[in-house]
C-alpha positions as CSV (number, residue, x, y, z in Angstrom):
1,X,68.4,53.7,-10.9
2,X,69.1,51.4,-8.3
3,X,71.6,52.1,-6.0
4,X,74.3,49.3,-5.0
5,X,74.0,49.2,-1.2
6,X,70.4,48.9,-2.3
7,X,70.9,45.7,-4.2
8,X,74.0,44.2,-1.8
9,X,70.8,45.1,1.4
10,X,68.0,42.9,-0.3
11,X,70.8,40.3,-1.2
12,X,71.5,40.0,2.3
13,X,67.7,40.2,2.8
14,X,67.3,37.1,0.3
15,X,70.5,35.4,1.8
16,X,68.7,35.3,5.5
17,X,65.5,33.8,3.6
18,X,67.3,31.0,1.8
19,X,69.9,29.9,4.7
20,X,66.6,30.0,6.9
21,X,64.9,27.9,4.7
22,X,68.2,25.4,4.3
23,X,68.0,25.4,7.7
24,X,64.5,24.1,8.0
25,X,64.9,21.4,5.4
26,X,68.1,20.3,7.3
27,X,66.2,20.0,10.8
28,X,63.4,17.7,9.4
29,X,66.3,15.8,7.8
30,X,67.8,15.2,10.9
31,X,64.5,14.2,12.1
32,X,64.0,11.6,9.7
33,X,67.2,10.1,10.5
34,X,66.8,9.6,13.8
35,X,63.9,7.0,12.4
36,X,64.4,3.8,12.3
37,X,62.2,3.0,9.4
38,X,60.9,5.0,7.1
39,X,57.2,5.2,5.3
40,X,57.3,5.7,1.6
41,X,56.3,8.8,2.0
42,X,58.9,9.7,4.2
43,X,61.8,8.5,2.0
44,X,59.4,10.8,-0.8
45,X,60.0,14.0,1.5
46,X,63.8,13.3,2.2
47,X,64.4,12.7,-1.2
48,X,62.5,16.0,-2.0
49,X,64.2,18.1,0.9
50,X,68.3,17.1,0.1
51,X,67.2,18.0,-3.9
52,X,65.5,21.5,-1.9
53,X,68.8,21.6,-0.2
54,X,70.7,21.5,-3.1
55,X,69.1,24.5,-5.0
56,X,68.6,26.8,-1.9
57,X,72.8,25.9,-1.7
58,X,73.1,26.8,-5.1
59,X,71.1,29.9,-5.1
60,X,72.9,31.2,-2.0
61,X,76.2,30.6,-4.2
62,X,74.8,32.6,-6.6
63,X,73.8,35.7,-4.6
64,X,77.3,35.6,-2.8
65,X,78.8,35.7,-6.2
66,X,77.1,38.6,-7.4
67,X,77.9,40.5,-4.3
68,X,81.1,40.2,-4.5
């Protein structure tokens, strides 16, 4: 059987990951909108990376939730 503090320590594990990885997605954001212009494929990879944004935020959420 798993222990609680077990779970709640590879939440918070998971937690670092995902708020890393927001944190990535929102520095090459910022990037891109210090561009004038954008390529196709750069209004492509925004698009991707606030939709990224949105389900890292979401499964962040999630994990608080639960250890709570």
């Amino acid at each position: 059987m798993i222990s609680t503090r077990s779970l709640v320590g590879r939440n918070e594990a998971t937690l670092d990951q995902l708020q890393s990885q927001h944190e990535g997605h929102e520095v090459r954001l910022e990037e891109l909108k210090l561009k004038t212009l954008l390529t196709p494929e750069e209004e492509f990879e925004e698009k991707q990376l606030k939709k990224k944004k949105l389900r890292l935020k979401d499964q962040m959420e999630l994990l608080r939730r639960v250890a709570s």
